[in-house]
N, C-alpha and C positions, 0 to 999 in steps of 0.2 A: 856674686856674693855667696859663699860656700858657709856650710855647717859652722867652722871657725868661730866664725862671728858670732859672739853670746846673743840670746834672747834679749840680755840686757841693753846692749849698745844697740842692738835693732828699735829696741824701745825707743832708746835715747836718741836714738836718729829720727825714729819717727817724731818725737816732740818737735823737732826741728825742721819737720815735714818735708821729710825726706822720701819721697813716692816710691824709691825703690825698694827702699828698707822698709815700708809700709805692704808692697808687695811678698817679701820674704818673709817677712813675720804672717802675716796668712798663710802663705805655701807651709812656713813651718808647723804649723801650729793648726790647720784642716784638719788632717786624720784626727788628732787627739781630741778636737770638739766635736767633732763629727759621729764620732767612738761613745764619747759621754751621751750624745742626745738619741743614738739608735742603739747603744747596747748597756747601758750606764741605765737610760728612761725609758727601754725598748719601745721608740720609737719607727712607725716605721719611714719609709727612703723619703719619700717627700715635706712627712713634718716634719724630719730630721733635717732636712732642706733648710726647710723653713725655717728653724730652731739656729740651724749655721748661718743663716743669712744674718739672723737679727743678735746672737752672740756678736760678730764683727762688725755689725752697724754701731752697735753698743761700747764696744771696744773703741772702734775710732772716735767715737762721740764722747767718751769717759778716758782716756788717757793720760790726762792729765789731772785723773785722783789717782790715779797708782803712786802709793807714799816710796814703793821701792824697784825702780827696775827689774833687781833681781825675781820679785816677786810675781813674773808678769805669768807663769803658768798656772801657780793656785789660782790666783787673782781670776786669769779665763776663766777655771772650770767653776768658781761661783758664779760668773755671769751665764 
């Protein structure tokens, strides 16, 4: 599953609990929360850890309020 594939349909796949598309949307989407919680909240390596663990706990736990696929990158960096 390459770059191609929108953020969106990764979403939409995961609604549909799709474990793969559930993995690629993390892979995609690491650095840039990771970025937010150690250079965004200079955070340092481990609570930044922390901070990416519980954003994607979050995520998969709330996926089902995101009103628009498209939406799913603001949407992370609120969470």
């Amino acid at each position: 599953m390459g770059q191609t594939v929108s953020a969106a349909q990764l979403v939409a796949r995961c609604r549909n609990g799709d474990q793969e598309a559930w993995t690629a949307l993390v892979e995609r989407f690491s650095r840039y929360v990771y970025a937010i919680a150690s250079q965004g909240f200079r955070l340092r390596d481990h609570d930044a850890e922390d901070v990416f663990q519980e954003v994607f706990a979050r995520v998969y736990e709330r996926l089902d309020t995101l009103r628009s696929d498209e939406a799913f990158q603001p949407w992370i960096a609120q969470l």
